[in-house]
MIDOSE-1310 file (N, C-alpha, C; in nm, 2 decimals, decimal comma, always signed):
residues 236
xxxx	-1,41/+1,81/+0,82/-1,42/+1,67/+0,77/-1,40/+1,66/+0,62; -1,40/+1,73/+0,55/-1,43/+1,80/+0,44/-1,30/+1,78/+0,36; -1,18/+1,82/+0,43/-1,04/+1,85/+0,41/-0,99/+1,74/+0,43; -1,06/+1,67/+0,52/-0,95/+1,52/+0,57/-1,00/+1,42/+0,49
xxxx	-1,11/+1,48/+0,44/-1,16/+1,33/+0,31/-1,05/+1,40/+0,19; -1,03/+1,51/+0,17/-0,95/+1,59/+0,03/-0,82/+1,49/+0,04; -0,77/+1,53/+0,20/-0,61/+1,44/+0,21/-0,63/+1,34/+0,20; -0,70/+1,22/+0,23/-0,69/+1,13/+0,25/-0,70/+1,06/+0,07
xxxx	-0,80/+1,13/-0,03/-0,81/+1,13/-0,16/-0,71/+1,12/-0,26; -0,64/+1,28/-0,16/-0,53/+1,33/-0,24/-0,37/+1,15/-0,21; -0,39/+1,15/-0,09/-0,28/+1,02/-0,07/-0,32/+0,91/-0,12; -0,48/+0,81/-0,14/-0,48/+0,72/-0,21/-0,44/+0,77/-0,36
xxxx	-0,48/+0,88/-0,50/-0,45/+0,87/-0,61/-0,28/+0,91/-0,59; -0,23/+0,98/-0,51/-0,10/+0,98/-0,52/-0,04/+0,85/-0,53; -0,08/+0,75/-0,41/+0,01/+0,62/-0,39/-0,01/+0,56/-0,51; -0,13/+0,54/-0,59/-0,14/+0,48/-0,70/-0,05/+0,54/-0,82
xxxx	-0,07/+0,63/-0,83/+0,04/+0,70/-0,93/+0,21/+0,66/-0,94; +0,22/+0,67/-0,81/+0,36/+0,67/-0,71/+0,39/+0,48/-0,77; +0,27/+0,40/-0,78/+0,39/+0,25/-0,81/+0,43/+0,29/-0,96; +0,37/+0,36/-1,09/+0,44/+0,40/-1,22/+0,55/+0,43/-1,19
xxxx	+0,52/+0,57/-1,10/+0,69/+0,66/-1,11/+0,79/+0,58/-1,07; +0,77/+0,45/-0,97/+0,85/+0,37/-0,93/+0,88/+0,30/-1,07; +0,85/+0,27/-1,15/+0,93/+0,21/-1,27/+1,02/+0,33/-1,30; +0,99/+0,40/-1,38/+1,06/+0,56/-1,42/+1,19/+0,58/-1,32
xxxx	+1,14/+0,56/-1,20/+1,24/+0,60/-1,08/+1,39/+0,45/-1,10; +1,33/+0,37/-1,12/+1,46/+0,25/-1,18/+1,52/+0,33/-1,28; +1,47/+0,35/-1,37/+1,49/+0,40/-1,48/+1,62/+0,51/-1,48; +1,52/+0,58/-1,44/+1,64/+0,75/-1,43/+1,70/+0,78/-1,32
xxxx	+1,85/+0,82/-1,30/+1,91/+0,79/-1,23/+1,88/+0,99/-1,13; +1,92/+0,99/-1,04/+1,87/+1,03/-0,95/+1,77/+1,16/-0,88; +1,73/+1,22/-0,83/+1,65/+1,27/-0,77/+1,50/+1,27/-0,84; +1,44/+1,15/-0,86/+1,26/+1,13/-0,93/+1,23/+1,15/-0,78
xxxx	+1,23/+1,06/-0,73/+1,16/+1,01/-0,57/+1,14/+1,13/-0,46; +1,26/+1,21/-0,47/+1,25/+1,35/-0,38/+1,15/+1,39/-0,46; +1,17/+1,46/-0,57/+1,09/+1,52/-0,68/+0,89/+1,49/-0,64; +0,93/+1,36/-0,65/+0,79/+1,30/-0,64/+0,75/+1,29/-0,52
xxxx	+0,79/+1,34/-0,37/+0,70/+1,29/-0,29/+0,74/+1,47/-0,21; +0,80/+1,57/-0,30/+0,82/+1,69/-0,24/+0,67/+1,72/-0,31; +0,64/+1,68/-0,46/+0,50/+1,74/-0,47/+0,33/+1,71/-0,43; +0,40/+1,59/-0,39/+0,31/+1,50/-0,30/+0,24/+1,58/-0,17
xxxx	+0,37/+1,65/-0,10/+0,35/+1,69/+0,02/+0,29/+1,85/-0,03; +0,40/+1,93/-0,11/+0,35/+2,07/-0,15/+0,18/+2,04/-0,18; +0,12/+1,94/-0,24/-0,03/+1,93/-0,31/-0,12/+1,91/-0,22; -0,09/+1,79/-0,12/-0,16/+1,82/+0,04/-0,21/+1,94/+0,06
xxxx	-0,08/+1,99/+0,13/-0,14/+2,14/+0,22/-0,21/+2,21/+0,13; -0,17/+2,20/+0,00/-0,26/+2,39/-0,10/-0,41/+2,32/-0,07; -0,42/+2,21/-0,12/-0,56/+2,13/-0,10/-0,65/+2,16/+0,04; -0,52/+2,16/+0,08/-0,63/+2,19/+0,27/-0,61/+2,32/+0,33
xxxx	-0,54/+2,39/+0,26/-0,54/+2,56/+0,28/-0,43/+2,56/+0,41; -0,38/+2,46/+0,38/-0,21/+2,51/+0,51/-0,10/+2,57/+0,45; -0,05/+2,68/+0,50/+0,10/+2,70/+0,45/+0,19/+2,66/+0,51; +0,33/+2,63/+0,47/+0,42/+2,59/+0,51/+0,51/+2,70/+0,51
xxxx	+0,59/+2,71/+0,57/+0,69/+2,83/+0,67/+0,84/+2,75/+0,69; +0,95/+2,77/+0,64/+1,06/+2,69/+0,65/+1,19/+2,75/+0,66; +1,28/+2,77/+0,79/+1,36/+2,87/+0,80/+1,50/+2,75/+0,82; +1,63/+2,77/+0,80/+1,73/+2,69/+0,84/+1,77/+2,61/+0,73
xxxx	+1,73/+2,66/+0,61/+1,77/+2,58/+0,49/+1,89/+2,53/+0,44; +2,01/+2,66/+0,54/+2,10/+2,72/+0,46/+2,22/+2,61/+0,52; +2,14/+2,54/+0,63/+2,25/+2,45/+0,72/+2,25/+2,35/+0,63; +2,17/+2,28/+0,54/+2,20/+2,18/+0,44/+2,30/+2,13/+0,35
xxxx	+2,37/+2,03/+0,35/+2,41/+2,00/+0,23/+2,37/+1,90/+0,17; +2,31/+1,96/+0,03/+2,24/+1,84/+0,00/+2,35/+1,72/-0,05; +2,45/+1,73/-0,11/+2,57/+1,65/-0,17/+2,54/+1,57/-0,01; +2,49/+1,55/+0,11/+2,52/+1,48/+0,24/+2,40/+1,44/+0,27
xxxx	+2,43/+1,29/+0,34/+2,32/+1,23/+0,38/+2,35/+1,24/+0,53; +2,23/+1,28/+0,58/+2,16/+1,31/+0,72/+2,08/+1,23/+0,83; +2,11/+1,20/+0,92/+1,97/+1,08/+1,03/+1,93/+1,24/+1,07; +1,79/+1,27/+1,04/+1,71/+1,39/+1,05/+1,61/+1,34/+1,20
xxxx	+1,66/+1,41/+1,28/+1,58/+1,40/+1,38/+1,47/+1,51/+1,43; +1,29/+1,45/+1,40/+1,23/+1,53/+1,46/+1,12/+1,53/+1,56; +1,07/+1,64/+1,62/+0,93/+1,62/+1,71/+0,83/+1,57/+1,64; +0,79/+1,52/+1,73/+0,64/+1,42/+1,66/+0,48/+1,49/+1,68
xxxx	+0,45/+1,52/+1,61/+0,30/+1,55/+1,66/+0,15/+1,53/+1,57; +0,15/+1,43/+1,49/+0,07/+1,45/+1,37/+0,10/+1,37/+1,22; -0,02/+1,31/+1,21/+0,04/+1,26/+1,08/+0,08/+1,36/+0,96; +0,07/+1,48/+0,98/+0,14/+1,56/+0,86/+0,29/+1,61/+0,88
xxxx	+0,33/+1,56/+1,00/+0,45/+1,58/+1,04/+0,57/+1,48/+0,88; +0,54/+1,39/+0,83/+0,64/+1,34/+0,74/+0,63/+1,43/+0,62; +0,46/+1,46/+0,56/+0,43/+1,55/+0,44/+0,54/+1,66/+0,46; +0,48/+1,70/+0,59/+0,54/+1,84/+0,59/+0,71/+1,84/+0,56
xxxx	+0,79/+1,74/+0,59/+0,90/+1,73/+0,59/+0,94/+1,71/+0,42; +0,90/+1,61/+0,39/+0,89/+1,64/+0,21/+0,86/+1,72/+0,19; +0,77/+1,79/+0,19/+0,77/+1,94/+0,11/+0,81/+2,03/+0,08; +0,92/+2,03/+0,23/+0,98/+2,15/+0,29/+1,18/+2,11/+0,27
xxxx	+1,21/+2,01/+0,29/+1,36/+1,95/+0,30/+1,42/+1,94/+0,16; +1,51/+1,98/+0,11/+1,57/+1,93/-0,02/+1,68/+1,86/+0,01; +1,59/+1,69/+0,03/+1,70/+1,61/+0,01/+1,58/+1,44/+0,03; +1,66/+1,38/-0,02/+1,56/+1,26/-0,04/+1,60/+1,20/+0,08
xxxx	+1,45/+1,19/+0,14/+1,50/+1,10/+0,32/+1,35/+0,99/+0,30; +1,44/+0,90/+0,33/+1,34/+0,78/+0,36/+1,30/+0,78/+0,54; +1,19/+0,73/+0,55/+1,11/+0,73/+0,70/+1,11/+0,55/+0,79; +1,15/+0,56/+0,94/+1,12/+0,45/+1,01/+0,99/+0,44/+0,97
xxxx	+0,91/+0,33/+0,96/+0,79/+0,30/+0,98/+0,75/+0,17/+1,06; +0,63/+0,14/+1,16/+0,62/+0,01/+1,16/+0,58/-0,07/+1,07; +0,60/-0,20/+1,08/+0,57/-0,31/+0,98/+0,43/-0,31/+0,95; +0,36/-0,31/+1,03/+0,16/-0,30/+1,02/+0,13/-0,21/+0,90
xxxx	+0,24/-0,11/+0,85/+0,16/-0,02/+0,79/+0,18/-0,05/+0,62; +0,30/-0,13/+0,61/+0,31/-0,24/+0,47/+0,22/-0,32/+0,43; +0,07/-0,26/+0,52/-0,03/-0,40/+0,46/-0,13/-0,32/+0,44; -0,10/-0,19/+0,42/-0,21/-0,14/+0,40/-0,21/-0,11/+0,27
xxxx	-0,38/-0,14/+0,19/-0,35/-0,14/+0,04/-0,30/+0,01/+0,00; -0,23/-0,04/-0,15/-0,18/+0,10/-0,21/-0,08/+0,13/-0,14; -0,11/+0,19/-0,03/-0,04/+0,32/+0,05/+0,14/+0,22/+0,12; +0,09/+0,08/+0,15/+0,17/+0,02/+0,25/+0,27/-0,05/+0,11
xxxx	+0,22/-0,05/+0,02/+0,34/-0,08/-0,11/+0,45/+0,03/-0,09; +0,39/+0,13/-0,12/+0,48/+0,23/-0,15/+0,63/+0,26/-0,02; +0,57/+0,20/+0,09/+0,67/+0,20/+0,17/+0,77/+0,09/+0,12; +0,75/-0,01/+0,08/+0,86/-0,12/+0,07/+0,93/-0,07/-0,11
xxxx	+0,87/+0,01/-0,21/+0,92/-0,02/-0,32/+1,02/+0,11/-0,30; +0,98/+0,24/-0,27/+1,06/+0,30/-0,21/+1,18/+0,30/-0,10; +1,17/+0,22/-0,07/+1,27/+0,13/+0,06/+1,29/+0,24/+0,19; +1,15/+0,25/+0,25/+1,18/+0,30/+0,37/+1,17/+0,18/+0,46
xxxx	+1,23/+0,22/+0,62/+1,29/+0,12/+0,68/+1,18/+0,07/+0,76; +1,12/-0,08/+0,74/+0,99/-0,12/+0,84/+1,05/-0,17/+0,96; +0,98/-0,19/+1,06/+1,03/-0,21/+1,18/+0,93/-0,25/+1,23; +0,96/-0,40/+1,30/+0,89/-0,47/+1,42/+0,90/-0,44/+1,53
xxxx	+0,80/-0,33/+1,61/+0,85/-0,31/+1,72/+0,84/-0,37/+1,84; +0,74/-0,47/+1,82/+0,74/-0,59/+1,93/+0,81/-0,69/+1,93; +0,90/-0,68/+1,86/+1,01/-0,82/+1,85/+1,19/-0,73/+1,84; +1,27/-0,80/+1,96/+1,37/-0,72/+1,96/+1,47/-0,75/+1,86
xxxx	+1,45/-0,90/+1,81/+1,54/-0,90/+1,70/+1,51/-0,84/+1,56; +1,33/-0,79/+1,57/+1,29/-0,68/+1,44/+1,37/-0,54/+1,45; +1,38/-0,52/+1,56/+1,47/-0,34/+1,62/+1,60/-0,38/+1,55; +1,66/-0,50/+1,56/+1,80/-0,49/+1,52/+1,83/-0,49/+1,40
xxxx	+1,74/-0,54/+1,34/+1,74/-0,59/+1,15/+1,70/-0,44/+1,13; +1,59/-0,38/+1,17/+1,58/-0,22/+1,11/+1,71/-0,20/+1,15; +1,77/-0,12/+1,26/+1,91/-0,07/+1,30/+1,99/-0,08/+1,17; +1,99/-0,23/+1,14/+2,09/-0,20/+1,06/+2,07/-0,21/+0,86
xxxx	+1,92/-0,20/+0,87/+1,89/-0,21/+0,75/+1,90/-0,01/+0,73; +1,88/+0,03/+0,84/+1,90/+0,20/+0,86/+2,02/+0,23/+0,80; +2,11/+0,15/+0,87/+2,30/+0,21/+0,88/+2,28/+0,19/+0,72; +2,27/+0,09/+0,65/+2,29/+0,09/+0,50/+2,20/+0,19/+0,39
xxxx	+2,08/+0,22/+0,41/+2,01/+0,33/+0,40/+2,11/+0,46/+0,38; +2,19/+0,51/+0,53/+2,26/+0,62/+0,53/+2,36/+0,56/+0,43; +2,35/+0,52/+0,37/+2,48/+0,52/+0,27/+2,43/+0,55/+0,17; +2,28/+0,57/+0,12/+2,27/+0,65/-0,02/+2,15/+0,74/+0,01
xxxx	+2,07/+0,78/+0,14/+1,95/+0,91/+0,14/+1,98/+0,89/+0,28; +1,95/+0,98/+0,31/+1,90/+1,08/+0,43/+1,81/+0,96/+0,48; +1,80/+0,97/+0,65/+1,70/+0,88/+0,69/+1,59/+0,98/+0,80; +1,49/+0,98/+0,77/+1,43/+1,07/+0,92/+1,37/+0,95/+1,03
xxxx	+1,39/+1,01/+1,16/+1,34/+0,95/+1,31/+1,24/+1,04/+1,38; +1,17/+1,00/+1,45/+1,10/+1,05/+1,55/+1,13/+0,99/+1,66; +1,26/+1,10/+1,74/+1,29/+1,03/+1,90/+1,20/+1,01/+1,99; +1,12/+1,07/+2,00/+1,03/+1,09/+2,12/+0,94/+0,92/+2,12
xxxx	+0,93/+0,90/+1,99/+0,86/+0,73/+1,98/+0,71/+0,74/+1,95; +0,66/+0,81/+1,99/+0,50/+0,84/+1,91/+0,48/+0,97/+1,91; +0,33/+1,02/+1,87/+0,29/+1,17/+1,87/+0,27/+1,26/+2,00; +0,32/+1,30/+2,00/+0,26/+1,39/+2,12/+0,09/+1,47/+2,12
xxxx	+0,06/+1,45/+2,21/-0,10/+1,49/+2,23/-0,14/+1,63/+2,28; -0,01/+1,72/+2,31/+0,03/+1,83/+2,40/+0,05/+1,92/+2,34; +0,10/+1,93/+2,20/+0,21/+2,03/+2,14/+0,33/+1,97/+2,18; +0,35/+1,95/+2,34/+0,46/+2,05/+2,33/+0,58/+1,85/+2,36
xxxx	+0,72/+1,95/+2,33/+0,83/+1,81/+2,32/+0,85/+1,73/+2,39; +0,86/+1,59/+2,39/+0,87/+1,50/+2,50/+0,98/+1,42/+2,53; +1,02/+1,34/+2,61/+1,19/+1,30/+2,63/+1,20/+1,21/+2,50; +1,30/+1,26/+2,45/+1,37/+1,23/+2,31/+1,45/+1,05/+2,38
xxxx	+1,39/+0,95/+2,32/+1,50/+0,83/+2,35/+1,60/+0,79/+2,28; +1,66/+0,71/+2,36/+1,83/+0,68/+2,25/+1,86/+0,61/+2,18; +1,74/+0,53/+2,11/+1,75/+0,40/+2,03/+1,83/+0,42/+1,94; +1,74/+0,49/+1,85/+1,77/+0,47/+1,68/+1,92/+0,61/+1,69
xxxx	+1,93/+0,69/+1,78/+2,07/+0,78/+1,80/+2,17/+0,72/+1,75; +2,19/+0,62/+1,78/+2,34/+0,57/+1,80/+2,40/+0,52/+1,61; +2,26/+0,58/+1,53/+2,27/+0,49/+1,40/+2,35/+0,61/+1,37; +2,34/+0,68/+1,40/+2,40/+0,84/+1,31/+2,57/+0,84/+1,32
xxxx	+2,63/+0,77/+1,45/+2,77/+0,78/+1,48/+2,82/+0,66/+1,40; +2,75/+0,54/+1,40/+2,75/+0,43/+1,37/+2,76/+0,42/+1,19; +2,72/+0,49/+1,16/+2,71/+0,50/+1,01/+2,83/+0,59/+0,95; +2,85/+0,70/+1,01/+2,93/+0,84/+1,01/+2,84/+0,93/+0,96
xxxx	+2,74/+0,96/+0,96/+2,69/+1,09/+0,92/+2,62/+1,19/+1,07; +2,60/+1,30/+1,01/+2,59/+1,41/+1,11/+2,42/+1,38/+1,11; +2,37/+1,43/+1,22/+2,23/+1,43/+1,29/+2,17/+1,59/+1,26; +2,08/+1,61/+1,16/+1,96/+1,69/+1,20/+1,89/+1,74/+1,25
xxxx	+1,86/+1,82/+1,30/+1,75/+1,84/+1,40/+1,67/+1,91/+1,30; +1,53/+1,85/+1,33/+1,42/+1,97/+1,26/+1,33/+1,97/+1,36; +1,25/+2,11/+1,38/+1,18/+2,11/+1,45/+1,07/+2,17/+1,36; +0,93/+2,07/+1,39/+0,80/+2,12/+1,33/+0,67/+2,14/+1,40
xxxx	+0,62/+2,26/+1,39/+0,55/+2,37/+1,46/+0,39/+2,36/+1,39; +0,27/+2,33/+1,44/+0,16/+2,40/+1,39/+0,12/+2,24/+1,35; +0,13/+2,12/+1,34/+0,11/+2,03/+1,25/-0,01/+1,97/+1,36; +0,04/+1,96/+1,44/-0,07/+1,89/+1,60/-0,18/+1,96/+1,58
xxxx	-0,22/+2,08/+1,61/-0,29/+2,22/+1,57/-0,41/+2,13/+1,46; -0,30/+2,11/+1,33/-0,45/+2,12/+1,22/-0,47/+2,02/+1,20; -0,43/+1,89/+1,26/-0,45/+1,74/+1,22/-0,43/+1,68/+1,41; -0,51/+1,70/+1,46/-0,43/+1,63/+1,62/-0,46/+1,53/+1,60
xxxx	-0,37/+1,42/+1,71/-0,39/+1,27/+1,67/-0,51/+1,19/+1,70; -0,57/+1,12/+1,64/-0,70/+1,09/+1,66/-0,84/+1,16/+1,56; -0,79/+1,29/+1,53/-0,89/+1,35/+1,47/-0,90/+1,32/+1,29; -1,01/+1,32/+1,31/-1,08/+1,32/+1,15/-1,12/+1,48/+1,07
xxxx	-1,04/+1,55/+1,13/-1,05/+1,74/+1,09/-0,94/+1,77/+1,04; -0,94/+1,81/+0,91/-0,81/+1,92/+0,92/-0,83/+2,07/+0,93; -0,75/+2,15/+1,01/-0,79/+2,30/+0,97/-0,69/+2,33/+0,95; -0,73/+2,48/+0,87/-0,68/+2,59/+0,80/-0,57/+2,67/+0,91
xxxx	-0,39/+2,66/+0,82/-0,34/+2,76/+0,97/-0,20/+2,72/+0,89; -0,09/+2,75/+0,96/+0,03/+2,75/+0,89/+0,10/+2,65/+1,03; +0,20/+2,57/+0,88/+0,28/+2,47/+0,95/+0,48/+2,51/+0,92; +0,50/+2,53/+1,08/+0,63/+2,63/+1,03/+0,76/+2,53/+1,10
xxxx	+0,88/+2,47/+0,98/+0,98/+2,43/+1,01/+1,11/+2,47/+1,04; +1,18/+2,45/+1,13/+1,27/+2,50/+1,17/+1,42/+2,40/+1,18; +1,51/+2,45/+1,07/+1,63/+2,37/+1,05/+1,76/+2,39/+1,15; +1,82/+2,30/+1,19/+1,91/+2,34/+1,31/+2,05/+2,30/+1,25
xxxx	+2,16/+2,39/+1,27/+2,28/+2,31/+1,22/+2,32/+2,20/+1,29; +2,35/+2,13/+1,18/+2,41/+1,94/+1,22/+2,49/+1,94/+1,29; +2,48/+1,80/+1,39/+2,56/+1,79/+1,47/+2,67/+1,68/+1,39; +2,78/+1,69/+1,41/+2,89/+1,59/+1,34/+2,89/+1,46/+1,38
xxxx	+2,89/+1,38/+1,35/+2,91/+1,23/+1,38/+2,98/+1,22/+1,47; +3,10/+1,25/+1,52/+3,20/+1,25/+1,62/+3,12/+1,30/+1,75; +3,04/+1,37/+1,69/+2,97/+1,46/+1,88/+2,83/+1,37/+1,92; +2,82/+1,27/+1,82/+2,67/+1,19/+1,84/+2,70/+1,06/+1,91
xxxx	+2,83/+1,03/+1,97/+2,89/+0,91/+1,99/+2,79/+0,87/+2,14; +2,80/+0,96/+2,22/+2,72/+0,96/+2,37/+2,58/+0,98/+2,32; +2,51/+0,88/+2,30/+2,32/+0,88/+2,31/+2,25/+0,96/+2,40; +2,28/+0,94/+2,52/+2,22/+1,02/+2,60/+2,23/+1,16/+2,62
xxxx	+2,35/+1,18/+2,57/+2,40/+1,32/+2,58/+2,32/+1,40/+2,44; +2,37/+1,32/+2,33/+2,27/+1,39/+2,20/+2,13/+1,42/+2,19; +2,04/+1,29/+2,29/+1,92/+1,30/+2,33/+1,83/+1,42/+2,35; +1,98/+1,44/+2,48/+1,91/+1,54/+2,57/+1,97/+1,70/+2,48
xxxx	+2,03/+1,69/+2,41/+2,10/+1,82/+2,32/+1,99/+1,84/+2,22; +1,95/+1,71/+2,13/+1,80/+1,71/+2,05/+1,75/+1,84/+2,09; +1,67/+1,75/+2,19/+1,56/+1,77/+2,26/+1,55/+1,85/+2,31; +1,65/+1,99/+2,39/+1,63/+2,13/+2,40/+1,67/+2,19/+2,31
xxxx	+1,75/+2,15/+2,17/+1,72/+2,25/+2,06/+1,61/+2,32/+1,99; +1,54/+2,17/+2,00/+1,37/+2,13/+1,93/+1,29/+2,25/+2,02; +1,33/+2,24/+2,13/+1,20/+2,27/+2,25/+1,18/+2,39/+2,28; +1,36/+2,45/+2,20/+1,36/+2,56/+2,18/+1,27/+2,66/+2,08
xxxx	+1,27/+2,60/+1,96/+1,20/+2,69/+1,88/+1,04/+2,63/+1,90; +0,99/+2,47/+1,99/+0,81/+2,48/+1,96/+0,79/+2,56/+2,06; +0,84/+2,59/+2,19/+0,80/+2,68/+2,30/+0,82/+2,78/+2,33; +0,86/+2,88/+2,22/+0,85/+3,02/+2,21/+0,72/+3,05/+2,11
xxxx	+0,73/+3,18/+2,13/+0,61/+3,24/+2,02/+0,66/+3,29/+1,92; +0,76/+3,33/+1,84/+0,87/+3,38/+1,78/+0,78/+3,33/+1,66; +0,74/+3,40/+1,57/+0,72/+3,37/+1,41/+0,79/+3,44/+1,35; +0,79/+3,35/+1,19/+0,88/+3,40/+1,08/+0,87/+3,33/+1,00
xxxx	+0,96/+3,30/+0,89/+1,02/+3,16/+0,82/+1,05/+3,23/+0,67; +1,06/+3,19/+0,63/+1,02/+3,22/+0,41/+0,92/+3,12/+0,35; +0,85/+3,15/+0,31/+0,76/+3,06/+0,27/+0,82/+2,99/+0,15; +0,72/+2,87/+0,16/+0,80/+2,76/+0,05/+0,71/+2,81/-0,09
């Protein structure tokens, strides 16, 4: 309980800090915002005694913007991804969470993509507030559509897929390991343990054209590395 009051601490003084840097980040021309929300995430985990584990770096280019697709299981699942990715990716979010004080600014000044999910003409305005997005950062998704309660990977859907062909950039896969473990959904606990990410080389825009086919390609890449025992990584 202890840890999850530290996180939750550590994210309200962050967000408040985070609307300054947002002037600064007008200001100076590019990478503040990665910068800023990579230490954001690195300051989490030390605070709550998680390490982070990050193998597949090498498939990156950062000069390239990415639709980063990953397994869901946890709200530290986006931290973890800042902390660990070198490249500035803005996050789907639903609209509800732009009203939450502090924290729900920082989604709109930062311009990650809000999304009405009960209204289908809200799906279409994200879609394509997404496609323009990939034209200057990285965007991350969560196919599966919420957290998983299991560990383990769930059928990956085809919505937001089709943004990646549609735009021209290549699709990511990351798969993230351990995050369910020290924050499962619903809980008010964090524990102590290691959160280990796994980078997969991109799929090209040209091979992302068939949704269902990419879906289901995701989705046993991913399922590959959470459902083995295989450890390793380099630490961050």
């Amino acid at each position: 309980m202890i840890r999850y009051g530290i996180a939750l601490a550590w994210t309200f003084l962050y967000s408040v800090f985070g609307h300054f840097v947002w002037v600064v980040h007008l200001l100076v021309p590019g990478g503040l915002s990665q910068w800023f929300f990579r230490v954001y995430g690195r300051g989490l985990f030390a605070l709550c005694g998680i390490r982070l584990t990050v193998e597949g770096l090498e498939h990156i280019d950062r000069s390239q913007c990415y639709l980063i697709t990953a397994n869901h299981n946890s709200l530290f699942d986006i931290p973890a991804l800042m902390a660990t990715l070198p490249l500035d990716v803005k996050y789907f979010a639903k609209r509800e969470l732009a009203r939450v004080p502090v924290f729900g600014p920082m989604l709109v000044l930062y311009r990650h993509v809000l999304v009405n999910r009960e209204s289908r003409r809200g799906a279409v305005q994200a879609i394509e507030a997404a496609k323009k997005t990939l034209a200057r950062w990285s965007l991350g998704i969560f196919p599966e559509g919420t957290r998983s309660t299991d560990g383990k990977v769930h059928q990956f859907k085809t919505g937001g897929l089709s943004i990646a062909a549609e735009a021209g950039v290549p699709v990511l896969p990351v798969a993230i390991e351990g995050t369910g473990r020290l924050l499962p959904k619903g809980a008010l606990e964090v524990r102590r343990g290691t959160i280990r990410i796994k980078v997969f080389p991109p799929v090209p825009p040209e091979e992302a054209r068939d949704r269902k086919q990419l879906a289901e390609r995701l989705e046993t890449t991913i399922r590959s590395f959470i459902e083995t025992d295989t450890q390793g990584g380099s630490n961050v």
